[in-house]
Phi, psi and omega in degrees: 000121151322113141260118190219186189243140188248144176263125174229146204251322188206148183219036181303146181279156186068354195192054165294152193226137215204147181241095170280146188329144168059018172269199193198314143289144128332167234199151182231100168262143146257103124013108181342294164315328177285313183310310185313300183324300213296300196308326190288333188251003161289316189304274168355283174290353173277347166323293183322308198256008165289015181274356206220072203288331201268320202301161177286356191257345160282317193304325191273333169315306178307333184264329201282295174338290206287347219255294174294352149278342170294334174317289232300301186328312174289330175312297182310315163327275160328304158308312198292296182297333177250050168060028179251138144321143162218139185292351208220148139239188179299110182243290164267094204267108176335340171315317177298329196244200194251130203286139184264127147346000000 
């Protein structure tokens, strides 16, 4: 773990908002938990829509799935490494459906 100093803009729970050293955009922080909710309710909607693997509506499902499972995984990663406990892991993976054409 790093300590540096952050330009933080807003420090609303759940949506906080932040500039780290050497970026040039802000940053959106999310909560672990939260992100797990996102994946699950990405998960959720690439379920609905395997029935139709070719349409743009699996297809945008499937990337919204894969892009917050990758978060979520460095999150865990991340936890992991540095010993912080979690309540929660990956229970379903785009891994599961079939990658859109």
């Amino acid at each position: 773990m790093k300590v540096k100093d952050v330009e933080i803009y807003s420090e609303r729970s759940d949506g906080g908002v932040v500039c780290l050293p050497g970026q040039h955009y802000l940053g959106s922080v999310m909560p672990g938990d939260v992100l797990f909710l996102m994946h699950g309710e990405a998960m959720d909607i690439l379920e609905e829509s395997k029935h139709n693997p070719g349409s743009y509506t699996y297809y945008k499902a499937y990337s919204i799935a894969k892009s917050l499972e990758q978060r979520l995984a460095h999150y865990l990663d991340v936890c992991e490494h540095h010993l912080l406990p979690q309540s929660f892991s990956i229970e379903l993976s785009v891994e599961d459906y079939d990658e859109p054409l």
